[in-house]
N, C-alpha and C positions, 0 to 999 in steps of 0.2 A: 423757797427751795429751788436750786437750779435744775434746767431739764438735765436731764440723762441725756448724754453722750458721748459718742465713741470718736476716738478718732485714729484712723487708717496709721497712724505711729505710734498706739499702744502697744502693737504685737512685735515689732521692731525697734532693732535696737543699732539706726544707721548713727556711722558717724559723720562728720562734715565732707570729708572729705569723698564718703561713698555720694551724698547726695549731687556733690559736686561731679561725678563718676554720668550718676542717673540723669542732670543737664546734660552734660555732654554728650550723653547719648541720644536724647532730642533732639538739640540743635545740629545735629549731625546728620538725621533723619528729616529734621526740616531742609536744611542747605540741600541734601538731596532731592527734595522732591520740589523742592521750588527751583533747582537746576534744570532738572528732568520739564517742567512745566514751559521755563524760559527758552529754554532749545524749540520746544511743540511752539509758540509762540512767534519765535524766530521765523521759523519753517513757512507758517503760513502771515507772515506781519505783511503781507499785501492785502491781506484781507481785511486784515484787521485795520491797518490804515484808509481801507475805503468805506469800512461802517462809520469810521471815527468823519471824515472829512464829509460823509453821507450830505448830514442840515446843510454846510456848506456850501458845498456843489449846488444842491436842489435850490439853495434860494439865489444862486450867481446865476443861474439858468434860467432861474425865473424872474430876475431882476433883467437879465439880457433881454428875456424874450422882449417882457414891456415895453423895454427901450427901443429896440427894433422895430417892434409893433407899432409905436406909438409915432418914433421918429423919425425912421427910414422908410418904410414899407407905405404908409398912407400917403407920405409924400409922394414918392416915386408913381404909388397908384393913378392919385389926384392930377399928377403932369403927363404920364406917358402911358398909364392904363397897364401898368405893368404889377404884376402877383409874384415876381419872383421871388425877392429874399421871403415875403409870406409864408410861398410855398419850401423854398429851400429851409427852412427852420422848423417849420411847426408842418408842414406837410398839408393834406387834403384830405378831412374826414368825408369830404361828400365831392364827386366830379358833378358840376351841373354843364348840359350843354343846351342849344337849342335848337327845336326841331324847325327845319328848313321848310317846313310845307304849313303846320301852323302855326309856328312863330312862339310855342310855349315852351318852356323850360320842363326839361327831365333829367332826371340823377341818372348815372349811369353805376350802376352796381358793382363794376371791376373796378376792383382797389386800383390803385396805381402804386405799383414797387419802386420805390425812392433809390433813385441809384446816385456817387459821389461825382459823378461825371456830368450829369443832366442836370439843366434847368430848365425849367417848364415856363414862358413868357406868354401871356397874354395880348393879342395885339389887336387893335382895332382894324375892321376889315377896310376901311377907307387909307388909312396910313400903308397896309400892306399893299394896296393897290399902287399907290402913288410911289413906291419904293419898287413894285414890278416898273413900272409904268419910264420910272428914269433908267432901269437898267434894258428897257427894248421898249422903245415906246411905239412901236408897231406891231408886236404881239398883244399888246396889254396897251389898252387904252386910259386915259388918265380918267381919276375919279370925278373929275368935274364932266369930261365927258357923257361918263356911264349916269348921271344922274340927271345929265342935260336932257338923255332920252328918256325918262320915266316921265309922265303924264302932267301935266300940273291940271288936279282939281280945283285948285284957288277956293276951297271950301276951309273955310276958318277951323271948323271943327276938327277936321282931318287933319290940317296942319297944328294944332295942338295937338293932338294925339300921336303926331308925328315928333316932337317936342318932347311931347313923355315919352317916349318910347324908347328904349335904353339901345345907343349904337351898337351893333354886330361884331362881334371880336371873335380871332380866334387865337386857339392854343400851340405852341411850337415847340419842340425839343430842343431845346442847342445843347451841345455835346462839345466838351471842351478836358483838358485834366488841369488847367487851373481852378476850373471850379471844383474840384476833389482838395486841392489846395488849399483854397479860398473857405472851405466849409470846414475843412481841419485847422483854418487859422481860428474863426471864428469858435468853433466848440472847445480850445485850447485859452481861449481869453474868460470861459467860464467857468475855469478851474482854478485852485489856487497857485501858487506859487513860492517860488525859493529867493533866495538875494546871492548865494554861494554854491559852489561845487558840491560842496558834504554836509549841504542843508536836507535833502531829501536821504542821504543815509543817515547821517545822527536823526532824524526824524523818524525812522523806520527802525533803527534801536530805538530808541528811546518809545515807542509805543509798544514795543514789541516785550521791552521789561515792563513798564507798566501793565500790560495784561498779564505777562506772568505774575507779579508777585499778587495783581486781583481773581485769577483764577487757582494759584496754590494758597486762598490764604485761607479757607477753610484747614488744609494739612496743617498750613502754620499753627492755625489757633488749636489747633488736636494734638498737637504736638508739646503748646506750650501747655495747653488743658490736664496733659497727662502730669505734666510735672507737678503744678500748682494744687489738682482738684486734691493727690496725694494728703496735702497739710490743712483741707478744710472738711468743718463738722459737714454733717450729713445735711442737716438744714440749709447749709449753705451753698451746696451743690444741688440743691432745687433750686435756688433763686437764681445762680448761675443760668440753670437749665432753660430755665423760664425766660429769664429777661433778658438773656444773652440771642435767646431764636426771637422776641420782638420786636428787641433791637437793632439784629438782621434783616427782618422781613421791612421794617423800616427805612432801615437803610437803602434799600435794593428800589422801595417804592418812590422814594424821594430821586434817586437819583433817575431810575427810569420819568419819571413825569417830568424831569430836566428837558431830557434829552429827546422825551417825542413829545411836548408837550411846551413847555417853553421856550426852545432854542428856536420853533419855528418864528415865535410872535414877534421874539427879540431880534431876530435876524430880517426881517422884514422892516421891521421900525427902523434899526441903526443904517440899512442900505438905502430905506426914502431920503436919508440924508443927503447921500450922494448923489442923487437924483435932483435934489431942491438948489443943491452947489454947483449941480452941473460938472461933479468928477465923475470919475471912472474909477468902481474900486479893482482893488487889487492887493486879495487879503494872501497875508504870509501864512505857508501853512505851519511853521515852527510856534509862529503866536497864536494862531489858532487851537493847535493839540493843547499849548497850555491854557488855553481858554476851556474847551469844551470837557477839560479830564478836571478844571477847577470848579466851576456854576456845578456841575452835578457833584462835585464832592459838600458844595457848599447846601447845595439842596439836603443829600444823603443825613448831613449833622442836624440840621436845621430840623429835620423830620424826630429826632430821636426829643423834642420837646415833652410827649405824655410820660415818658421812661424818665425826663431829669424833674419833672415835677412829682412824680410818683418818690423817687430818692428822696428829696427833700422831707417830702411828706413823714416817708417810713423813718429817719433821723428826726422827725419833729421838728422841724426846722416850721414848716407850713404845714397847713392842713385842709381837707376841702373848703370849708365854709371861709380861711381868706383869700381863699383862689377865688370865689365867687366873690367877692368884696373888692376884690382887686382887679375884676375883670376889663375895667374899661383903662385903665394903667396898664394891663399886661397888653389890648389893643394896641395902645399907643407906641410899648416900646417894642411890637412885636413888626409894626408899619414901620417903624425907625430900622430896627433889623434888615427886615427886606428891601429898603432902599440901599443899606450898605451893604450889601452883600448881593445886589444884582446890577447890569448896568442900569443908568441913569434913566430908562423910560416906564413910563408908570402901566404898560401891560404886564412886566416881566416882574414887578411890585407886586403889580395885585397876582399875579401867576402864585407870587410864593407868599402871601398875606394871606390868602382866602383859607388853604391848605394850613397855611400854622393857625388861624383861630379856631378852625374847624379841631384840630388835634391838643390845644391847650379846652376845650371842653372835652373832647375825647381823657386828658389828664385827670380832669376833675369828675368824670363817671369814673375811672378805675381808681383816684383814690377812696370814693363812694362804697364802690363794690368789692374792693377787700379791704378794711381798716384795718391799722396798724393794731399791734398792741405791742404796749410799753414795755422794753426789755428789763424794766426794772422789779417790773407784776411778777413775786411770789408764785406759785401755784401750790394750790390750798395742800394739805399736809393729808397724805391717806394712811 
């Protein structure tokens, strides 16, 4: 016996043409509020273009400082005893200086306010001597002199201790407006970049539709919801109800763990490259928006695996016990998946491997925990 049901066009009597009437009226009420959305969008797409470029930025930034760190700044330390691009980049968490009376080191608790003009150099007090010493050498006596007059104990120990004992430097302002230049060329090389004039506006359209049509698309689907849920049974507007917000929440899960969660690893790995090549990148930001609005769509799908195993299941296609049968085959083609579908380095593999085995057993508890029955089952005769 079939179940009882109603359906929302028994009481109704539209013809084609009226129902054609009731789209038109949706789609009309969508166009406008995904208009209304894209305009809001528009309005603020600076913003939105700097959340999107965010991973970008942070790992050019932090790909420069290294370099600098690594390459520029130790060296110049190592030769001339100089802290400045150090200091000009990454700044001063702690001022140490040394006390002139006994010779120990102590932090000095005022910050120092980084201004675009100043560079703060380091200089050894022997060098600064000898740099007085040529420009008046009768005010300022040369450094070999000043040391000619201190004591000689000729005591070995002393004179190792003299050996260890780190030379005397001080700290200097120089004040210039190239170096406001100079630190706006540099923080300008860690951003991305355009190849054309109307690369950064079609850029900023083009993000600024895509977030409208991903923040109207709740309207959209409410809109087309209304027309469709119209022509289905009652039962079937629960599973809608049900699988359609899991669906979502899914969605939403996967592509955020994209985007704060993987893009750092992946974007780390593929810039060591250019480090091991000895380039210099210099990522486009037009190929980047399609990067980073693609990896999280691909995550978003990729995430909806409990919901397409679940379908199968409820159609009898499969059922729990050969999901379990078939687990180390679904492993297999699941590690296959996320090699083509993430770039080529095996953090950003296992980033999105670990996540789909974790959710093809999450599949196999919900086809557990509500079994199907067969739409073919009678129900007994009262």
């Amino acid at each position: 016996m079939n179940r009882p049901t109603r359906d929302l066009f028994d009481d109704t009597s539209m013809t084609f043409g009226e129902h054609l009437e009731v789209l038109r009226v949706h789609l009309i009420r969508a166009i406008i509020g995904l208009v209304l959305v894209v305009v809001i969008c528009l309005l603020n797409g600076t913003k939105l273009v700097n959340v999107i470029r965010g991973p970008i930025d942070h790992a050019l930034a932090k790909y420069s400082k290294l370099q600098v760190e690594d390459d520029v700044a130790e060296g110049l330390a190592e030769q001339f005893g100089l802290d400045t691009l150090r200091e000009l980049f990454f700044g001063e968490e702690d001022k140490v200086e040394i006390d002139p009376e006994t010779g120990e080191e102590y932090v000095v608790e005022e910050e120092l306010v980084p201004h675009p003009e100043i560079v703060k150099v380091k200089i050894p007090v022997k060098e600064l001597v000898k740099a007085l010493h040529r420009v008046d050498p009768k005010a300022y006596p040369s450094a070999d002199a000043t040391t000619s007059e201190t004591p000689d104990k000729g005591d070995a120990a002393s004179s190792e201790s003299d050996e260890s004992s780190e030379e005397p430097s001080v700290v200097l302002s120089l004040t210039a407006p190239e170096f406001a230049q100079f630190q706006a060329t540099v923080q300008q090389s860690r951003r991305a970049i355009t190849l054309n004039v109307q690369e950064a506006f079609i850029t900023y359209i083009k993000v600024s539709v895509i977030a409208g049509v991903v923040f109207s698309s709740p309207w959209l689907f409410y809109q087309m919801w209304q027309f469709v849920a119209s022509g289905l049974y009652p039962h079937e507007r629960r599973y809608v109800y049900l699988y359609g917000g899991i669906s979502l929440v899914l969605f939403l899960v996967g592509a955020a763990f994209c985007f704060y969660a993987v893009f750092p690893f992946v974007l780390n790995f593929l810039l060591k490259f250019n480090a091991t090549l000895e380039i210099s990148p210099q990522i486009r930001i037009s190929e980047w928006i399609s990067f980073a609005v693609m990896l999280p769509l691909m995550f978003g799908i990729s995430f909806q695996l409990p919901l397409v195993m679940l379908f199968l299941e409820r159609i009898s296609i499969l059922n729990a016990e050969q999901y379990k049968e078939q687990r180390r085959m679904a492993v297999l083609v699941i590690a296959i998946l996320s090699m083509l579908l993430t770039p080529a380095d095996p953090m950003s593999m296992l980033l999105m491997m670990l996540p789909l085995i974790f959710l093809y057993e999450l599949g196999i508890k919900l086809c557990k925990w509500a079994p199907s029955s067969s739409p073919f089952e009678s129900e007994p005769l009262t």
